[in-house]
C-alpha positions as CSV (number, residue, x, y, z in Angstrom):
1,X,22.3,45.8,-67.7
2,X,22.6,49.5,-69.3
3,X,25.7,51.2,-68.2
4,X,27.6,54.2,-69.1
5,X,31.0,51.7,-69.5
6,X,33.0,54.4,-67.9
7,X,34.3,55.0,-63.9
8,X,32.0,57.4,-62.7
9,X,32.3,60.0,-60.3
10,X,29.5,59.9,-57.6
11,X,28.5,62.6,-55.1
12,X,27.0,61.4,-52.0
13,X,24.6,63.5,-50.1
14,X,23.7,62.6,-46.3
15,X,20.5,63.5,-45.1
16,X,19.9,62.2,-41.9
17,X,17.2,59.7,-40.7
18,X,17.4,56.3,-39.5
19,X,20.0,54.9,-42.0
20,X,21.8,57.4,-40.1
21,X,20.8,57.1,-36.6
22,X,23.5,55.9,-33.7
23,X,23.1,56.2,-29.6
24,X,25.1,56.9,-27.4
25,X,24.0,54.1,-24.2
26,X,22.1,51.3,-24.1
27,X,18.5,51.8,-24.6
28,X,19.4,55.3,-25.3
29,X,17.8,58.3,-27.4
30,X,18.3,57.6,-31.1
31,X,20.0,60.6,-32.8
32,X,20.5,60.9,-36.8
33,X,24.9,61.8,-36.4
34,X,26.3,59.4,-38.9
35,X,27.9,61.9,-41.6
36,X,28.3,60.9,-45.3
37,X,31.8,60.4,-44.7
38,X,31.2,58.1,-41.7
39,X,28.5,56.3,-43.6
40,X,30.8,55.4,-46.9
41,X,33.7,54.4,-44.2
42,X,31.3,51.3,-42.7
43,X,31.1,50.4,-46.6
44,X,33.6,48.1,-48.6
45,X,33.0,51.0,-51.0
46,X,36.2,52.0,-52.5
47,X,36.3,55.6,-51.9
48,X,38.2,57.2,-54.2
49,X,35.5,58.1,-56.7
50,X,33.2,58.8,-54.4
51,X,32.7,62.3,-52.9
52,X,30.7,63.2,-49.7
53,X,28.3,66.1,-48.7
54,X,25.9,66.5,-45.9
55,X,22.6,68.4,-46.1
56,X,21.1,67.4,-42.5
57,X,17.5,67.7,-42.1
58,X,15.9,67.0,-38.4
59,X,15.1,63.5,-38.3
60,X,16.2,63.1,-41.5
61,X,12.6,64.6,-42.9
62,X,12.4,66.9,-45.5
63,X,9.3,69.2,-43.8
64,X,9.5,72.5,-46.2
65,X,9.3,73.3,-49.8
66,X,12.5,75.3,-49.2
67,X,14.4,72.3,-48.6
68,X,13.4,70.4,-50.8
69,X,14.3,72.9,-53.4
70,X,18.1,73.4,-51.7
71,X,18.7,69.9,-52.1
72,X,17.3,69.8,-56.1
73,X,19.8,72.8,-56.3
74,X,22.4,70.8,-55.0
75,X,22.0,68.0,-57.5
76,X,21.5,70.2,-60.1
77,X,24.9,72.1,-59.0
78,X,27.2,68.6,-58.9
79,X,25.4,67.4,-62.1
80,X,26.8,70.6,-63.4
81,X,30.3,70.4,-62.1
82,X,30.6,66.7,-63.1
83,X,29.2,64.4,-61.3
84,X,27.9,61.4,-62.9
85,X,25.7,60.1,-60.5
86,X,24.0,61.1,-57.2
87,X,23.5,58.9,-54.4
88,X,20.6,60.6,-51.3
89,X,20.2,58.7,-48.0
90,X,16.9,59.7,-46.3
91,X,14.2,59.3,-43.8
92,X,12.1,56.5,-44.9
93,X,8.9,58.3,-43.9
94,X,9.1,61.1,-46.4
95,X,11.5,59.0,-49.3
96,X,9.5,58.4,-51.7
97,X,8.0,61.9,-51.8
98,X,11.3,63.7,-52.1
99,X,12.8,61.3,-54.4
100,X,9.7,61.7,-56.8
101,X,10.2,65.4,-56.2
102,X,13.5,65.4,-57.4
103,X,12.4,63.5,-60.7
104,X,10.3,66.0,-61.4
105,X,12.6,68.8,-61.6
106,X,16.0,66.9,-62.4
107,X,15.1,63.6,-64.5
108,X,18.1,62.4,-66.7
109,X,20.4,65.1,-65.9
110,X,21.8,62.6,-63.7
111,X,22.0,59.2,-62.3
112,X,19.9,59.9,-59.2
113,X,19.6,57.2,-56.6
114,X,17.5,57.5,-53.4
115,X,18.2,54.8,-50.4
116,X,17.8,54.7,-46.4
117,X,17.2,52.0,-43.9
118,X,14.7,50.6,-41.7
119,X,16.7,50.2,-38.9
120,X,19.0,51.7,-37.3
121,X,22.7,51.5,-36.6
122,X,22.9,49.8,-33.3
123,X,20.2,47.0,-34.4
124,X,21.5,43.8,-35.1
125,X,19.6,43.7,-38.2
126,X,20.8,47.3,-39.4
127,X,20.0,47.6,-43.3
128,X,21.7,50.8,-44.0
129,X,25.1,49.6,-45.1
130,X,23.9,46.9,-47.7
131,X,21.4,49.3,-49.3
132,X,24.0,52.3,-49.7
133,X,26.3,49.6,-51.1
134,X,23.3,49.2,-53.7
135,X,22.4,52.5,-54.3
136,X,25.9,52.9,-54.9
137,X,26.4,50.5,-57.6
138,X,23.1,51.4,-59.3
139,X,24.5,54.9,-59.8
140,X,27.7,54.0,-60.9
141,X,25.7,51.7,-64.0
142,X,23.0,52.9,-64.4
143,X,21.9,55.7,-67.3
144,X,20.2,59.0,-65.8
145,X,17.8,58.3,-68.6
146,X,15.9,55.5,-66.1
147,X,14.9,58.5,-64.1
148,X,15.3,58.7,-60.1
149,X,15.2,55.4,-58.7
150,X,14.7,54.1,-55.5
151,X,16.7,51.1,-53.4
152,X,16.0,49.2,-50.3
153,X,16.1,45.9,-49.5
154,X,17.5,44.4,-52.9
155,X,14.6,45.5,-54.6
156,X,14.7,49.2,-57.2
157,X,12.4,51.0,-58.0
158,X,11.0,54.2,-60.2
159,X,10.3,57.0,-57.4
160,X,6.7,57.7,-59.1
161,X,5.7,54.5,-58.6
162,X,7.3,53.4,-55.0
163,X,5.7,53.4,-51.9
164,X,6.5,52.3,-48.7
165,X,4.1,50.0,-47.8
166,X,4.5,48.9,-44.1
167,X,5.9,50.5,-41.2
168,X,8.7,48.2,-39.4
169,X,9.0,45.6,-42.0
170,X,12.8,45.3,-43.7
171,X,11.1,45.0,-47.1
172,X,8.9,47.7,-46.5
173,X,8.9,49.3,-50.4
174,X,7.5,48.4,-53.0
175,X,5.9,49.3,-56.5
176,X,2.5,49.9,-57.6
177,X,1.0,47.0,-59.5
178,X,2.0,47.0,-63.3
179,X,4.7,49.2,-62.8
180,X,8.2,47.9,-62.9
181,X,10.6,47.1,-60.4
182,X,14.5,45.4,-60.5
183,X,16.8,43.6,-58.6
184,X,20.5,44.1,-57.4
185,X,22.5,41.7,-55.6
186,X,26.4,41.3,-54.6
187,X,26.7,39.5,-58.8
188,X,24.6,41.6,-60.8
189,X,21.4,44.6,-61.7
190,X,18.5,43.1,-63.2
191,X,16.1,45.3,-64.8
192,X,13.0,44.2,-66.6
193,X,12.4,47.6,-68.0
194,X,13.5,50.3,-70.3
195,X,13.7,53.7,-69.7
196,X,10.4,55.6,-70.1
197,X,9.4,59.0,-71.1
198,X,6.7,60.4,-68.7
199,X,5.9,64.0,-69.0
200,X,8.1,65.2,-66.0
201,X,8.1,68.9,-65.8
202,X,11.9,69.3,-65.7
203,X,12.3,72.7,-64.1
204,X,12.7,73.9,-61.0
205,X,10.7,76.7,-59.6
206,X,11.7,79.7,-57.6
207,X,9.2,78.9,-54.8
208,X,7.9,76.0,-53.1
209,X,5.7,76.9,-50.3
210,X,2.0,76.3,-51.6
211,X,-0.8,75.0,-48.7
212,X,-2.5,71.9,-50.2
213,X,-3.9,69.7,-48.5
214,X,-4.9,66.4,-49.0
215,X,-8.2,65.2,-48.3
216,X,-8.8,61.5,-47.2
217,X,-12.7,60.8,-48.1
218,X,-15.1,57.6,-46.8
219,X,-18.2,56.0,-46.7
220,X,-21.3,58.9,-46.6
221,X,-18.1,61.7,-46.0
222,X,-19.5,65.4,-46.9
223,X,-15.9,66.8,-47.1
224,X,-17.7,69.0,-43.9
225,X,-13.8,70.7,-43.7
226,X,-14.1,72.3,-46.7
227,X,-16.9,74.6,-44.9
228,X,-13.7,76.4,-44.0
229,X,-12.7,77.2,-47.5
230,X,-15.3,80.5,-47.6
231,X,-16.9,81.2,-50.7
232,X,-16.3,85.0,-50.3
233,X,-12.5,85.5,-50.1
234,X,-10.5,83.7,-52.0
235,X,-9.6,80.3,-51.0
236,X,-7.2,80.1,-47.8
237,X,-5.4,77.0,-49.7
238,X,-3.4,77.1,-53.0
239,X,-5.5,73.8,-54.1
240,X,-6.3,70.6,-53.2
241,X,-5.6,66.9,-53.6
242,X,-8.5,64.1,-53.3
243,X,-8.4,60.7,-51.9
244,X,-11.4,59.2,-53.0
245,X,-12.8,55.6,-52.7
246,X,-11.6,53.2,-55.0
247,X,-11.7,53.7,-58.5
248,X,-12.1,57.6,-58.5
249,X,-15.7,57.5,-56.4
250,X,-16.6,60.6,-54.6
251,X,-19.4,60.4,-51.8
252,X,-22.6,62.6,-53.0
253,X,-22.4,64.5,-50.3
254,X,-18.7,65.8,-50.7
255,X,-19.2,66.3,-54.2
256,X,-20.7,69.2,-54.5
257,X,-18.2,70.6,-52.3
258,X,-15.5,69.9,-54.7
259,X,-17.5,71.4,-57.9
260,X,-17.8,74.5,-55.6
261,X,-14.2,74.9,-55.0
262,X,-13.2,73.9,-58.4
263,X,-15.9,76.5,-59.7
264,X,-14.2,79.2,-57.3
265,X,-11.0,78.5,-60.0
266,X,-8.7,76.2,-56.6
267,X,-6.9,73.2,-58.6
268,X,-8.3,70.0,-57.6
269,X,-7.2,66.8,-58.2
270,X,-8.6,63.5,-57.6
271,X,-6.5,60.5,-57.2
272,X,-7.5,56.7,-56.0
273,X,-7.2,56.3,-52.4
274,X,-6.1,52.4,-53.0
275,X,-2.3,52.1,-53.4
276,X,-2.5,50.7,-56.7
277,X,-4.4,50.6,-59.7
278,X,-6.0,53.6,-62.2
279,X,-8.5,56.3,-60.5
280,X,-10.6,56.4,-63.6
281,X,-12.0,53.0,-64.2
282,X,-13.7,54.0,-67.7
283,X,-14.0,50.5,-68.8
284,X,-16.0,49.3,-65.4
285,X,-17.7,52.8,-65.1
286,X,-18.2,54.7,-68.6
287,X,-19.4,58.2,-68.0
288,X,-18.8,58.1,-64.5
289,X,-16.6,60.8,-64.3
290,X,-17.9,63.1,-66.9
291,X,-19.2,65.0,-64.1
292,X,-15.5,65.6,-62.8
293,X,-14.2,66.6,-65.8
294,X,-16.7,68.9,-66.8
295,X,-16.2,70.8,-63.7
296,X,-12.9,70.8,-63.6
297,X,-11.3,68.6,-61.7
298,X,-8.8,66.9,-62.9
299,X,-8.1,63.0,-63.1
300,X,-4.6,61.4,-61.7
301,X,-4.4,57.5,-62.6
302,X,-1.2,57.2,-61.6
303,X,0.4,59.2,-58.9
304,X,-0.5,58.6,-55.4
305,X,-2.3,61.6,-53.5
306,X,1.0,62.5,-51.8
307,X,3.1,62.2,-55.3
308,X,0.0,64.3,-56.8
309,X,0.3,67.1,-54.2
310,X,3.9,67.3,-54.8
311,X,3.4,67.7,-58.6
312,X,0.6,69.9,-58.0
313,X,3.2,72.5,-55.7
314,X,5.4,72.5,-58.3
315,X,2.5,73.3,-61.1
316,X,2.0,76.0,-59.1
317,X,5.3,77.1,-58.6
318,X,6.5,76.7,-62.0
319,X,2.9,78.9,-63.3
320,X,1.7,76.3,-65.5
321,X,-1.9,73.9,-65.2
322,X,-1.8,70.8,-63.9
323,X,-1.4,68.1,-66.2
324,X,-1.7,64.0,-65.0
325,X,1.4,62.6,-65.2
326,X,1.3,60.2,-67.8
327,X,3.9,58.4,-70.9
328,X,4.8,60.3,-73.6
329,X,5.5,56.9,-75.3
């Protein structure tokens, strides 16, 4: 198991959301109270390297570039006053999108470590205690140079590839096939990977406010929304993200559409709809997305259309093209 070998000083940031929820009678409203402080006190966490900060959001949802920015600027701020490794409780709705967010912009500065819960305080089967314990020890072992990771459940994960995969269920994330995922338990951190070198963009921009939607597409679809995106003025959205079908396949009908908007000069990206697997199946489909290319649009094999829309914002933010995020190995 890589580790640093040395105590660590951890900064834990509370968020909100259901790992945080408590209420106040019986069949009561739910209400995201619990502070960092009252969080790390339910814990058999020993306390005194461990530091406490709350940045609640409603619901424990990040909803705005803005705030997602204050809390990379948080992160970056502790990693610069010391702090060896981060530990973020969050909403389990929006997780895996801010924790990729923040491995864009802050990769290996730090040990960063996202976590939450399924359920919430008052439930008999409340998860939030055993996966802050987690989280915990993963970011007092492991090296910042694994990226921003992810833990629920036992299981950790790389927050490019994580997902959460079902609504209610305990073990709700999980990892897109063929990318890695470890273990932690109350003995030990198993990790079946080293770290890898994926071309994060490692800045953070001024500004994150860009409209970019994503578009879902199906059977016979002709992407009739994008009538709205007028061919006079320039677009009303900063770009946009597609879901297609499968292995990169855009409906006929909707793709013209695209070339359109893509000839207008809007950044579009196409990314599988399925949860796993490459967009651009060359091998099954050789020249199939030739046609893409040529106008344009560019290919994501890896990042989910939400993880693509967030890379795409902060493209745009930071002024450069959108690149696929790939391994620089």
């Amino acid at each position: 198991m890589p580790h640093a070998g040395k105590r660590r000083e951890l900064l834990l940031i509370a968020t909100g959301g259901t790992i945080s929820q408590v209420r106040t009678e019986p069949g009561g409203e739910s209400r995201p109270v619990l502070s960092a402080t009252d969080l790390l006190a339910r814990t058999a966490i020993e306390a005194g390297h461990l530091h406490c900060l709350d940045l609640p959001y409603p619901d424990g949802v990040i909803s705005s570039g803005a705030e997602l920015l204050t809390l990379a600027r948080t992160i970056e701020q502790a990693a610069k006053e010391g702090m060896d490794g981060i530990v973020v409780t969050h909403g389990t709705d929006a997780l895996e999108e801010v924790a990729y967010g923040i491995d864009e912009m802050l990769s290996g500065a730090v040990s960063i470590v996202f976590t939450g819960a399924m359920r919430p305080s008052w439930a008999a089967d409340y998860d939030g205690i055993q996966n802050l314990e987690d989280a915990v020890r993963a970011a007092s072992c492991l090296l910042p140079e694994y990226g921003t990771l992810v833990t629920l459940h036992g299981g950790i994960f790389e927050a490019w590839s994580v997902y959460k995969s079902d609504t209610v269920a305990l073990d709700a994330f999980t990892a897109r096939r063929e990318a890695p995922s470890g273990r932690i338990s109350a003995r030990r951190i198993e990790l079946g990977w080293q770290p890898t070198r994926w071309n994060r963009l490692g800045r953070l921009p001024q500004v994150l406010s860009y409209s970019i939607p994503i578009l879902t597409l199906g059977v016979g679809d002709d992407a009739v929304l994008l009538n709205l995106v007028g061919e006079r003025a320039g677009p009303p959205i900063d770009g946009l993200v597609v879901a297609s079908l499968g292995a990169g396949s855009i409906p006929p009908t909707a793709l013209g559409q695209l070339r359109r908007l893509a000839a207008m000069g809007l950044p579009v990206v196409c990314c599988s709809g399925a949860p796993s697997g490459p967009t651009a199946a060359g091998q099954y489909y050789p020249g199939a997305y030739d046609e893409l290319m040529a106008a344009g649009i560019r290919i994501e094999n890896h990042l989910s259309p939400r993880k693509a829309r967030l890379r795409l914002m902060l493209s745009l933010g930071l002024n450069v093209p959108y690149r696929p995020f790939e391994s620089e190995a």
